[in-house]
VEXDREN-2710 file (C-alpha; in Angstrom, 1 decimal):
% VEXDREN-2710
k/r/px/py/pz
1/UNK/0.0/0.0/0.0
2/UNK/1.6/3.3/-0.9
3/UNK/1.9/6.2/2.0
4/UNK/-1.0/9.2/2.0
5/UNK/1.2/10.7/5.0
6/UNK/4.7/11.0/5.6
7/UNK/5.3/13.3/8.7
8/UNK/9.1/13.1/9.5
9/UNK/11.6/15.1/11.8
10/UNK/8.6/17.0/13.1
11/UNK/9.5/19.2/15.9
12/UNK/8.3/22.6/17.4
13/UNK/9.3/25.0/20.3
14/UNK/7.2/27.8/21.9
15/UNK/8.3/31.0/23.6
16/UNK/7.1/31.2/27.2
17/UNK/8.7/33.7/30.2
18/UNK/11.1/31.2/31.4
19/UNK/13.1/30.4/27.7
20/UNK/11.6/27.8/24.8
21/UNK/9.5/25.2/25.6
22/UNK/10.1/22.0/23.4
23/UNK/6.5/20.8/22.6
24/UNK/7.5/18.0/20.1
25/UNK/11.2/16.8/19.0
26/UNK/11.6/14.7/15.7
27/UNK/8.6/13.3/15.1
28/UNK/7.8/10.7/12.7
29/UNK/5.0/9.0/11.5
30/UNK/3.5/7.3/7.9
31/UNK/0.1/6.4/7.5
32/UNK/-0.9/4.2/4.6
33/UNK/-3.7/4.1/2.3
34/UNK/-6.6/2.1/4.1
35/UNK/-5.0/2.2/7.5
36/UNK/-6.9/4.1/10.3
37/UNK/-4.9/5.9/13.3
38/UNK/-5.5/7.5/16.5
39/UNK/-3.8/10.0/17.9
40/UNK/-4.3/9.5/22.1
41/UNK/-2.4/11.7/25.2
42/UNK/-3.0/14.3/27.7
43/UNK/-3.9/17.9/27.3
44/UNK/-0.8/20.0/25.6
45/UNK/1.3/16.9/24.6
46/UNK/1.0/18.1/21.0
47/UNK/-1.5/16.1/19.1
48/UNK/-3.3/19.1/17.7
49/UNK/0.8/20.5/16.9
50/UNK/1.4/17.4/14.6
51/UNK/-2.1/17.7/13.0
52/UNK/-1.6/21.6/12.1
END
């Protein structure tokens, strides 16, 4: 099955008063046609990050 998504290397930091705060650090993930994922954690862990 071929890949509809290729994230890879993903990572993101966000200014805050007390220096950057890493939200996500080399993230990678494929998703392949037919295949259905979830993406599952806490509040703020950075599911919504990947996604955007």
């Amino acid at each position: 099955m071929s890949v509809i998504l290729d994230i890879s290397r993903v990572g993101i930091e966000f200014p805050t008063p007390n220096g950057a705060f890493r939200a996500l650090r080399d993230v990678d993930l494929k998703i392949r046609q037919g295949e259905y994922i979830s993406l599952i954690g806490h509040s703020g862990c950075g599911k919504s990050t990947v996604l955007n």
